[in-house]
C-alpha positions in Angstrom: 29.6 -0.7 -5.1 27.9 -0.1 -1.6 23.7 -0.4 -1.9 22.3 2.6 -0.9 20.2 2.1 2.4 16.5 2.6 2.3 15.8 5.5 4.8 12.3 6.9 5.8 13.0 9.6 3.7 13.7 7.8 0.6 10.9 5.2 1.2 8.8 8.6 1.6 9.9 9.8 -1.7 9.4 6.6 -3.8 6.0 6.4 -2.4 5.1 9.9 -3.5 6.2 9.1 -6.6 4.5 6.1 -7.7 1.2 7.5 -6.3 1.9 10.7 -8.7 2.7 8.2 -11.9 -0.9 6.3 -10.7 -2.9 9.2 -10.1 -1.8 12.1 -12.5 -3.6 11.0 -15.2 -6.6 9.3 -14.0 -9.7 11.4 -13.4 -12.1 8.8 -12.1 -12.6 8.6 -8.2 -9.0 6.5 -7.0 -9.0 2.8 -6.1 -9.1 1.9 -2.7 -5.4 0.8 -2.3 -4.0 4.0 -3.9 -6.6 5.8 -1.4 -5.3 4.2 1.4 -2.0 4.5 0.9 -2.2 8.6 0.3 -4.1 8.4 3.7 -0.8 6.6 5.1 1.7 8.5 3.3 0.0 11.9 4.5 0.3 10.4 8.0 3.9 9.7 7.9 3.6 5.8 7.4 5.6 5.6 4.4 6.5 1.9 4.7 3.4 1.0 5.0 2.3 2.9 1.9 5.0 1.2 -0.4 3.6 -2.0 0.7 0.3 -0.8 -1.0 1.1 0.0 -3.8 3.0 -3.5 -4.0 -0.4 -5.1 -3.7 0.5 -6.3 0.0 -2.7 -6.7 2.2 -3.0 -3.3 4.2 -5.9 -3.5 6.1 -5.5 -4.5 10.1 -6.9 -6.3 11.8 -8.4 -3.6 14.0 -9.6 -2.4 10.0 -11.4 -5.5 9.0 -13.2 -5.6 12.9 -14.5 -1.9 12.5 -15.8 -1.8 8.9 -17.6 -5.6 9.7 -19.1 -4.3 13.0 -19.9 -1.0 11.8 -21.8 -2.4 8.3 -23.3 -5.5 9.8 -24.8 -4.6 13.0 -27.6 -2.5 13.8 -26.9 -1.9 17.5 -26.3 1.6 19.1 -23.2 3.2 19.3 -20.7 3.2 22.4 -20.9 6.6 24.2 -16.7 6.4 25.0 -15.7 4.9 21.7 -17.9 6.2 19.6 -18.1 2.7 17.9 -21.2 0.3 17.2 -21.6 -2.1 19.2 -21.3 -5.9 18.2 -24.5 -7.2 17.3 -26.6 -8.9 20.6 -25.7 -12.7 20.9 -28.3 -15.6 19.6 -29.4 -13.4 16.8 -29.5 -14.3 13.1 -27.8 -10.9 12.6 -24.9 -11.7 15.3 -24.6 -15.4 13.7 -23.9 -13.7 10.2 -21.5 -10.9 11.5 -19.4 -13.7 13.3 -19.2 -15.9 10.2 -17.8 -12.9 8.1 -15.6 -11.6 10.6 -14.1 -15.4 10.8 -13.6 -15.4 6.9 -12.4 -12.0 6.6 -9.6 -12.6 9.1 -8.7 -15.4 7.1 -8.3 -14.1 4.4 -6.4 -11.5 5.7 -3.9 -14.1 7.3 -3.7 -15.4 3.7 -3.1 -12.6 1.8 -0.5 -11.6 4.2 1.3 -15.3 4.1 1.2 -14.7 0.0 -1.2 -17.3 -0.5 0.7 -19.8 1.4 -0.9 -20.1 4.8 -4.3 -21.4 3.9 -7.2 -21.3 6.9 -9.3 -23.8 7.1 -12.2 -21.5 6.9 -11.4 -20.4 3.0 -12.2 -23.7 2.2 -16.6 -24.1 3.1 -17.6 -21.7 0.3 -15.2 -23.5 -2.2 -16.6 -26.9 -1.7 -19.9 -25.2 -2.1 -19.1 -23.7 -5.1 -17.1 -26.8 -6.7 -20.0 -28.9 -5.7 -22.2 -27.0 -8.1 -20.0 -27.0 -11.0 -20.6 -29.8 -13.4 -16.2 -30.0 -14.4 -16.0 -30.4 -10.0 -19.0 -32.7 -8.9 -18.3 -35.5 -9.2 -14.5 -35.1 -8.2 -15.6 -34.0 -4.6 -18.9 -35.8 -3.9 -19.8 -39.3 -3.5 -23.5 -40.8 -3.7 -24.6 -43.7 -1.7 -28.4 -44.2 -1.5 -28.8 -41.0 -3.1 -27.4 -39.2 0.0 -24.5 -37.0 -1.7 -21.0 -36.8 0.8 -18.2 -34.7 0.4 -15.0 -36.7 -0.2 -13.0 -34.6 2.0 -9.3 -35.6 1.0 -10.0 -34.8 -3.0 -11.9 -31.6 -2.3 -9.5 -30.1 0.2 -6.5 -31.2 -2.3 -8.6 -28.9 -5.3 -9.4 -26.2 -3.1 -6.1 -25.8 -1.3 -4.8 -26.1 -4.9 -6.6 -23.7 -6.3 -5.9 -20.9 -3.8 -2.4 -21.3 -4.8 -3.0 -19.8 -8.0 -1.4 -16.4 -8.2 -4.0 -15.0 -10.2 -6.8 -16.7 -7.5 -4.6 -14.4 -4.7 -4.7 -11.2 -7.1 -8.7 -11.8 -7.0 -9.0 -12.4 -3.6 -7.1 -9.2 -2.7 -8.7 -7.1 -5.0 -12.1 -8.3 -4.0 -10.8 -7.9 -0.2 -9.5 -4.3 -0.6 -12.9 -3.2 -2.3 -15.3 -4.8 0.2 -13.1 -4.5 3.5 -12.6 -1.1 3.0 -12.7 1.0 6.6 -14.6 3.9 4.7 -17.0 1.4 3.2 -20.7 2.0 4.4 -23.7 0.6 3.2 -25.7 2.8 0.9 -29.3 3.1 3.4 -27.6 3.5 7.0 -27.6 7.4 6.6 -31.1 7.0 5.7 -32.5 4.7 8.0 -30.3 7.3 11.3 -32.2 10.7 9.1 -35.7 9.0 9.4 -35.1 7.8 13.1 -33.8 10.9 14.3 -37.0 12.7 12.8 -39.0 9.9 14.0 -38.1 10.9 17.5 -38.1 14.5 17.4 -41.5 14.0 16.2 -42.6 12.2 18.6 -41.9 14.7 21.2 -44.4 17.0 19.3 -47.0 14.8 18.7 -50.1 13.1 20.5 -51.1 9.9 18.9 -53.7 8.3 21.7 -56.9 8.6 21.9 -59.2 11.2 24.6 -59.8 7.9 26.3 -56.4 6.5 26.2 -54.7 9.8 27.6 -57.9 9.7 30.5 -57.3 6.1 31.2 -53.7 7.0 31.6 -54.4 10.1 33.7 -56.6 8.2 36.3 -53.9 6.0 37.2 -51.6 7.9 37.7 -54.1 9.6 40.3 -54.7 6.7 41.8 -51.4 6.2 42.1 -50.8 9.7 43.3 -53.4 8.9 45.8 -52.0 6.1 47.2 -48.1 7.3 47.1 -49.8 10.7 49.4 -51.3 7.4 51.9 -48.0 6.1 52.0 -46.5 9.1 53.1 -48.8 10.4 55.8 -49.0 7.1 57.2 -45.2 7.6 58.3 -44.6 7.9 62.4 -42.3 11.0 61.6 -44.5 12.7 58.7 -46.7 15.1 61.4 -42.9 16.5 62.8 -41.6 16.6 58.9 -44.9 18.5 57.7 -44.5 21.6 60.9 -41.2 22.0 60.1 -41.7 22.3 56.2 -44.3 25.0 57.3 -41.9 26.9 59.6 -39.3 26.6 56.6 -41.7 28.2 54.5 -42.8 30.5 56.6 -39.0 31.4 57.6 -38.2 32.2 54.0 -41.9 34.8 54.1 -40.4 36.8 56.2 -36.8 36.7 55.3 -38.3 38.0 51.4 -40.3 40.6 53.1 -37.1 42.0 54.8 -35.0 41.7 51.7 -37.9 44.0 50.4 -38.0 46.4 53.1 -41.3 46.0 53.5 -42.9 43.2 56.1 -45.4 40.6 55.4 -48.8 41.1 56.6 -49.7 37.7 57.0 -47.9 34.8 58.4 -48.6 31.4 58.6 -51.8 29.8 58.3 -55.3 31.3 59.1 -53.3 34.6 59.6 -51.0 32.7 62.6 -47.5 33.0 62.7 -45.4 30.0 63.8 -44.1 30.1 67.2 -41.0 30.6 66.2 -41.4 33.4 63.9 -43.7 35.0 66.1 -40.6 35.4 68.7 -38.5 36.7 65.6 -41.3 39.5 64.6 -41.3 40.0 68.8 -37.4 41.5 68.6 -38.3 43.3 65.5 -40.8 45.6 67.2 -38.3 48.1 67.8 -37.3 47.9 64.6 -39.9 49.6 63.1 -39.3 52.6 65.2 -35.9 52.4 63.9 -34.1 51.0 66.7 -33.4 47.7 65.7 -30.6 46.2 63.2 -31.9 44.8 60.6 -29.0 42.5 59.3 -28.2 41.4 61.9 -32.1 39.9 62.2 -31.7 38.4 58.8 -28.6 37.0 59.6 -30.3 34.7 62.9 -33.4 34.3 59.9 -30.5 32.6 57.6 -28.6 30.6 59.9 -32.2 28.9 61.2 -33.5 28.6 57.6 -30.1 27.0 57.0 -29.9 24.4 60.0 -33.8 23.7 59.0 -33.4 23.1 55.4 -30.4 20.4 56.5 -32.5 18.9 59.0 -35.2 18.0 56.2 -32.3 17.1 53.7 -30.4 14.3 56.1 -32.2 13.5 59.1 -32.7 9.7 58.4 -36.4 10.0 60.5 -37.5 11.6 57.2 -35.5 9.4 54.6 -38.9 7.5 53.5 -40.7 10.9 53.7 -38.5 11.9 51.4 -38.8 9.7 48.9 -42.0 9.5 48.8 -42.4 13.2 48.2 -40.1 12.7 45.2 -42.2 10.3 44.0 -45.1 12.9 44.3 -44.0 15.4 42.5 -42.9 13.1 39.2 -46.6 11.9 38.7 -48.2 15.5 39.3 -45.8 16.1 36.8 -47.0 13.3 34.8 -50.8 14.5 35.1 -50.1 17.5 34.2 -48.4 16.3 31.0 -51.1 14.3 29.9 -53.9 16.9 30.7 -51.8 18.8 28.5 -51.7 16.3 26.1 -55.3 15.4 26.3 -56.2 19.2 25.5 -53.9 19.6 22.3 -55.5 16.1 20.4 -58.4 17.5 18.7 -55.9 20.1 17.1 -55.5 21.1 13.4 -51.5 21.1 14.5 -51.9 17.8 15.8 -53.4 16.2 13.0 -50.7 17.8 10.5 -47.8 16.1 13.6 -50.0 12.7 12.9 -49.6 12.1 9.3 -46.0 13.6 9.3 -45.0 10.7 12.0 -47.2 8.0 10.3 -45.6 8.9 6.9 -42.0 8.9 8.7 -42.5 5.5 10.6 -44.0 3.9 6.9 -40.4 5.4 5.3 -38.4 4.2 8.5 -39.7 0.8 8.2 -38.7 0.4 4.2 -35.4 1.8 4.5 -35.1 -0.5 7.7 -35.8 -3.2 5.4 -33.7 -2.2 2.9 -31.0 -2.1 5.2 -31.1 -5.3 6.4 -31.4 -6.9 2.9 -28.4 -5.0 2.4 -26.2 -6.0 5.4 -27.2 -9.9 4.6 -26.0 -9.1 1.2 -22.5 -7.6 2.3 -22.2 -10.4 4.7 -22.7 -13.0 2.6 -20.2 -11.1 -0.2 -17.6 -11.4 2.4 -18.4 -14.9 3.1 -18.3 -15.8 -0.9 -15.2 -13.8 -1.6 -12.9 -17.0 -1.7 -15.7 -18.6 -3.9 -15.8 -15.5 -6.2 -11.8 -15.7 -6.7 -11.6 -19.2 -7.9 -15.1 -19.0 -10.2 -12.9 -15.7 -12.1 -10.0 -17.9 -12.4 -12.0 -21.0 -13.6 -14.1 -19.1 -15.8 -11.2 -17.0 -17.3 -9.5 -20.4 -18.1 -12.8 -21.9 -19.4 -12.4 -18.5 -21.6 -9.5 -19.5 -22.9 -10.4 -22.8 -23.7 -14.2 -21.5 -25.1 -12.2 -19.5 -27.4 -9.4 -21.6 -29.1 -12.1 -24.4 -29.1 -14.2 -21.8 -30.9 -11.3 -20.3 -33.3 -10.8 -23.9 -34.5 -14.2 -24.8 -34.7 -14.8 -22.0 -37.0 -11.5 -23.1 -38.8 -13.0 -26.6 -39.0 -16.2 -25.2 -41.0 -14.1 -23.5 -43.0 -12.0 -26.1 -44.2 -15.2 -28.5 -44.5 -17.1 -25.7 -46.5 -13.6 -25.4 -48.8 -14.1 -29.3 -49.2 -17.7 -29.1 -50.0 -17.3 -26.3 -52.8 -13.9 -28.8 -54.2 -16.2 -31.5 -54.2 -19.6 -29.8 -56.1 -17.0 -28.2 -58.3 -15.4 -31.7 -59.1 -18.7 -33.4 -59.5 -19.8 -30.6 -62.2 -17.1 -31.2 -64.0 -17.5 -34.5 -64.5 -21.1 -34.5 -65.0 -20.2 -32.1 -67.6 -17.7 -33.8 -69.3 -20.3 -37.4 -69.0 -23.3 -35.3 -70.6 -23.9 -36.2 -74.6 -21.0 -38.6 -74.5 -19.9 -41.9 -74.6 -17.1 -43.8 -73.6 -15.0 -45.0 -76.7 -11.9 -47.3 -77.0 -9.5 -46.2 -79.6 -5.6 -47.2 -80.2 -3.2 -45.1 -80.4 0.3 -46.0 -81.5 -0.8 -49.5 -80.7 -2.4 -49.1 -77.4 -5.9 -49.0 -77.0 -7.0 -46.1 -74.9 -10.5 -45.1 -73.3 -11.6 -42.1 -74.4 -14.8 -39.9 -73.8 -16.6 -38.7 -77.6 -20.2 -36.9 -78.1 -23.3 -39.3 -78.3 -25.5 -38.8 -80.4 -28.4 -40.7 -78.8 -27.3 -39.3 -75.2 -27.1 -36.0 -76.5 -30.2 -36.3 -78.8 -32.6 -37.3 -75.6 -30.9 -34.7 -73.6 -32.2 -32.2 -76.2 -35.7 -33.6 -76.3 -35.6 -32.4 -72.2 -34.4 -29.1 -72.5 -36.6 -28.3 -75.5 -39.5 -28.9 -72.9 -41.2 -25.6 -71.2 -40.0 -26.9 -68.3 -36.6 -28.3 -69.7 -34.6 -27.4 -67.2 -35.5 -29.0 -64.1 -36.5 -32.3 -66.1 -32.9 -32.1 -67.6 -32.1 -32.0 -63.3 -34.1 -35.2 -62.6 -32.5 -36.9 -65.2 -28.9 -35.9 -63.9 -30.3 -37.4 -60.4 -31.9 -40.5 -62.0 -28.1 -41.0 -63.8 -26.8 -41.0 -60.2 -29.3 -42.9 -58.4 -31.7 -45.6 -58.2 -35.0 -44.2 -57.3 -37.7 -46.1 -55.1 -40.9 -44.5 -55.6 -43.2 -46.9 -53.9 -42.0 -45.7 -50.8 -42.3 -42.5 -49.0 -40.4 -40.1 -49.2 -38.8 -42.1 -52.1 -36.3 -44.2 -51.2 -32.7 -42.9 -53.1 -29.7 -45.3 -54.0 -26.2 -44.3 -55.1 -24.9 -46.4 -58.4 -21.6 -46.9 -57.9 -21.0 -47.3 -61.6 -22.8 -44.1 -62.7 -21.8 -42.9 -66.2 -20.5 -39.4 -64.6 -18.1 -41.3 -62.7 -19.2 -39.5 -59.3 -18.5 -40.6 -56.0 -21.4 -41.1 -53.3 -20.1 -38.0 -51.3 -19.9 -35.8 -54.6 -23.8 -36.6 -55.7 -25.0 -37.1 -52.3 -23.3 -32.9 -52.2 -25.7 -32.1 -55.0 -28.4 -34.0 -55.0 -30.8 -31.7 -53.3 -29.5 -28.6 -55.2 -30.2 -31.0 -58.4 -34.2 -30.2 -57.4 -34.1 -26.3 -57.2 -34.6 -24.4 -60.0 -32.5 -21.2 -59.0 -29.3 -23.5 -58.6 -30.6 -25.2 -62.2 -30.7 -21.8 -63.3 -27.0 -20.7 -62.8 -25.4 -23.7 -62.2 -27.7 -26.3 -64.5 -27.6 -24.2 -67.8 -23.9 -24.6 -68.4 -24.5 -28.1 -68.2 -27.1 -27.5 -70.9 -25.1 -25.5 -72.8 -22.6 -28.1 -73.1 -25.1 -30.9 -73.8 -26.3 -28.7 -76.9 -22.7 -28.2 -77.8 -21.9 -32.1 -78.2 -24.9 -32.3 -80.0 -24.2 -30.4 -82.8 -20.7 -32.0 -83.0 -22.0 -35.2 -83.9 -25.3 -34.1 -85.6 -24.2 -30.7 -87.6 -27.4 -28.9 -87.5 -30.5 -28.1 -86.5 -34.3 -28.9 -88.5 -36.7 -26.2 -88.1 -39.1 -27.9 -85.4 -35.7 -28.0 -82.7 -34.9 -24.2 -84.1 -38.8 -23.2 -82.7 -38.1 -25.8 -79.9 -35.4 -23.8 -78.5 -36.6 -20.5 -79.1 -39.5 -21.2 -76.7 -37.5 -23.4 -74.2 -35.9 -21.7 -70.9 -32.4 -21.6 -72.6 -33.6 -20.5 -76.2 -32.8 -16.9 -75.6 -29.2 -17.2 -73.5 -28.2 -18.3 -77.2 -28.1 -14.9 -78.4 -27.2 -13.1 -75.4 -24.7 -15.0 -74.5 -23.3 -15.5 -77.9 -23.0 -11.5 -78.1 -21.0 -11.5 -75.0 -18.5 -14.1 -75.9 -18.3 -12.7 -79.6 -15.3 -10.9 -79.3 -13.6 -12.7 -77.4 -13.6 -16.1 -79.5 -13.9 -14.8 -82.8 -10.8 -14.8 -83.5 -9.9 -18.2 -82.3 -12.7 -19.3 -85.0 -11.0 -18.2 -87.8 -9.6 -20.8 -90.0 -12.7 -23.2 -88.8 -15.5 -21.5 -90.1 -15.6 -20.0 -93.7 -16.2 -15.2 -94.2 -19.6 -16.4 -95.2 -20.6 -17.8 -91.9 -18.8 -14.9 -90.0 -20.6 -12.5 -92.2 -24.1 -13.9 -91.1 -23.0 -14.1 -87.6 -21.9 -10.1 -87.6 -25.4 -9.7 -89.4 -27.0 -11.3 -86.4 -24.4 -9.2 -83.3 -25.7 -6.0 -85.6 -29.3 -6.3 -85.2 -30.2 -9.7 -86.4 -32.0 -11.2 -83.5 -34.4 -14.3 -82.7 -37.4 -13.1 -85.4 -34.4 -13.4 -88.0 -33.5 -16.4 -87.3 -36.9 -17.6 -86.8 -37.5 -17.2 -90.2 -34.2 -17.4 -92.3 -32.8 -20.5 -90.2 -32.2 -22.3 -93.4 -29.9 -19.3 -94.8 -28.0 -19.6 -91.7 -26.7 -23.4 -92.5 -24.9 -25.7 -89.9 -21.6 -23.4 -90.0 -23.6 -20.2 -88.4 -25.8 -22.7 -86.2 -22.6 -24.3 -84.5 -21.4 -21.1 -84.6 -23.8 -19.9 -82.5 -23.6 -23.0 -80.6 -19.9 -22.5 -80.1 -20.3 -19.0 -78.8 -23.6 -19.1 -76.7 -23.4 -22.2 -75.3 -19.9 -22.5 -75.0 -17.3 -25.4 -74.8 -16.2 -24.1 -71.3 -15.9 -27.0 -69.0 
């Protein structure tokens, strides 16, 4: 099958079309590299366009010069090219605009190689960021004496290394398409060319020195006026220039007063006439009887007026006179610009011109200084571009990292917090199953067996806690004091794990409840079980309960769980109790779930008899391990 060949016209066409699919839908201002490449496309460079939007660097280098020169230097603008001019050399602000220009065009060689031609001048703001970075310190820099050097070899090999990265060269160009744009200005240029343009037209208008000042001025410029006059009339040739300046002026007299048809009265000085218009006004006599032709008069007036005026103009005699006389006439000019000026100072108009200007040079200045803060800051964004690129890609990886660490961190406490609840869980149990008993050896079929049976005496002094007001956190201490040997002479008291406890816990089981042991809200929901089953081994080896242990428990913290609880669990282990307890004792216990509470039991205990009392035992306090 033969390829199709890639014409202008197709290239055109699959331009147009990605720059549709990118920009049909998007109603945000577009990105810079779909900007530029309509700007191409429209202008016919469809290649150029395509490599665009395939993320090729676009920019020239005539782009990058333009938009660096025209952002980073405050210089006028050429007259021909319309263009700034590059900053003046020796300056701090032409020192910054050559370092960026440097970087920029190498990054712009980079981006062009693919990230495989690597100046030399990418590499300074890496090192300075990698020598700040606790994971690249030490890798680049070497201390001797407390003087730190850069180990050249290791920190080129990272940096160079780095900038290979495709997703460092996907930074750098998006950074370098955003800041390098050609249509990129910085945000207080317009302002700070507004404020000097009205800076200057005001000061056309307005008069800011002093009556003296402007007086002072005026004087010397007399003096000077004075002098330059001195100059001139000192010449050898000025006496000759001067007549025929009068003649000249006297020439054109009479030529305006023919023009008019009507004749001068007067001319020259002190009512004189020059000779030579004298012999003019001679031929005219006739004239004014009508004989004489007037044009052709005017014509001789011309011509002489004419070779005159040259003579002053070019004879080289006069060339100093001249000049001088120029000279002349700019400072009467001058004097009569300040005198005007002087008059207009003590003015209501003036005053308003004053504060306008001093309010626009106060603005100028700030935005001037906002501008320059801002052109350091572009520079040095340019500058810290290849910096930027790798501190997003190391980051982004420390990201990744942050977050799987994190994920199994939080994982970790998870699984530890499981463990701790299996282990709390275990040790209840076993204190559980240890409270009231005793261990017991019995055979059976001929072996002999350990096995755990209710204890009378353990259960009995167990009892004697929880009857107490306070029953419940005593019955705690004397869990803990089961578990460890307590050293009170010291403080805090000094706490040591028996390894041969009678609950059979191990040190990382207690040492899981030991505190919790001490709070009476954990006692509360976790301790009264334990109770509860203490009460219920009890009764299994001692059948019932006298009248001082009935008024004991009523008025101990678990006295009244008995009924409550025992309500509760009623139905559902009633019928598991039939067969062990006789329709008597069920019948007193219904008595009791139908209204017969603690006051009837308080006083008709006896009628109640061990079966109701374990009963009660049974269903309040439960067997539940």
């Amino acid at each position: 099958m033969v390829e199709p060949q890639v014409t202008i016209e197709t290239a055109k066409n699959l331009a147009t079309g990605i720059v549709v699919e990118k920009t049909s839908s998007s109603k945000s201002p577009l990105p810079a590299d779909i900007e530029a490449a309509l700007t191409r496309l429209e202008a016919g460079r469809a290649e150029e366009s395509l490599k665009m939007l395939a993320g090729e660097v676009f920019y020239t280098k005539e782009d990058v010069v333009g938009v660096l020169r025209e952002n980073l230097s405050s210089e006028s603008r050429d007259t021909r090219t319309g263009q700034k001019k590059e900053p003046k050399p020796g300056t701090p602000e032409r020192a910054r605009y050559e370092e960026a220009l440097k970087t920029a065009e190498a990054l712009r060689v980079y981006l062009e190689s693919g990230g495989q031609n690597i100046p030399d001048e990418l590499l300074p703001s890496i090192y300075d960021y990698l020598s700040k970075s606790p994971l690249f310190r030490d890798l680049i820099l070497s201390e001797n004496n407390g003087v730190l050097t850069l180990k050249s070899n290791e920190a080129q090999a990272i940096a160079k290394t780095l900038l290979q990265q495709p997703e460092v060269r996907k930074a750098i160009l998006r950074l370098f398409t955003e800041r390098l744009d050609p249509k990129k200005t910085l945000e207080h240029e317009a302002r700070v060319r507004e404020l000097q343009a009205t800076l200057d037209a005001l000061k056309g208008q307005v008069v800011l020195e002093s009556e003296s000042e402007i007086a002072d001025k005026i004087n010397a410029e007399r003096a000077r006026l004075v002098q330059t006059k001195a100059d001139q009339a000192s010449d050898p040739h000025f006496d000759d220039y001067t007549t025929k300046k009068i003649l000249l002026s006297d020439i054109r007299r009479v030529i305006d007063g023919l023009e008019g048809n009507k004749l001068p009265l007067v001319f020259g000085r002190n009512n004189t006439l020059n000779p030579v218009v004298q012999d003019l006004l001679t031929r005219l006599g006739s004239q004014l009887q009508g004989q004489v032709d007037k044009g052709q008069v005017l014509a001789e007036l011309y011509k002489y007026q004419s070779n005159l005026e040259l003579t002053l103009q070019t004879d080289p005699n006069f060339k100093s006179i001249r000049k001088l006389e120029g000279e002349i006439s700019v400072l009467e000019s001058k004097i009569r610009s300040l005198e005007e000026r002087r008059d207009r100072i003590d003015t209501e108009d003036n005053r308003r011109l004053i504060a306008q200007y001093r309010q626009t040079e106060q603005q100028l200045q700030e935005a001037q200084a906002l501008l320059t803060a801002e052109r350091i800051k572009y520079a040095s964004e340019i500058i810290a571009i290849p910096a930027e690129a790798v501190k997003e890609f190391l980051d982004g990886a420390l990201d990744k990292a942050a977050k799987y660490y994190k994920e199994e961190a939080a994982k970790s406490a998870q699984e530890k917090e499981a463990e701790k609840q299996r282990l709390e869980q275990e040790a209840l149990r076993k204190i559980g199953e240890g409270l009231g008993t005793k261990k017991k050896k019995v055979k059976v079929n001929g072996i002999t067996t350990e096995v755990t049976v209710p204890d009378k005496k353990s259960a009995s002094e167990l009892m004697a806690l929880l009857m107490q007001p306070n029953g419940l956190v005593e019955f705690g201490k004397k869990i803990v004091a089961d578990l460890y040997y307590i050293n009170t002479s010291t403080s805090p008291p000094k706490y040591t794990f028996k390894t041969d406890n009678r609950y059979g816990l191990t040190q990382a089981e207690a040492d899981l409840i030991i505190n919790k042991l001490g709070s009476y809200d954990y006692l509360k929901t976790t301790g009264l079980p334990l109770a509860k089953a203490v009460m219920a081994n009890y009764f299994l080896v001692s059948g019932g309960l006298n009248q001082d242990m009935v008024y004991a428990l009523l008025n101990s913290e678990v006295g009244q769980s008995l009924i409550d609880d025992g309500k509760k669990l009623a139905k559902e282990k009633i019928d598991a109790l039939k067969g062990i307890f006789s329709d008597d004792v069920l019948k007193e216990f219904k008595e009791i779930k139908q209204g017969k509470g603690m006051e009837w039991l308080r006083d008709n205990w006896w009628k109640a008899g061990l079966g109701i009392a374990a009963l009660l035992i049974l269903l309040g306090l439960g067997l539940k391990r």
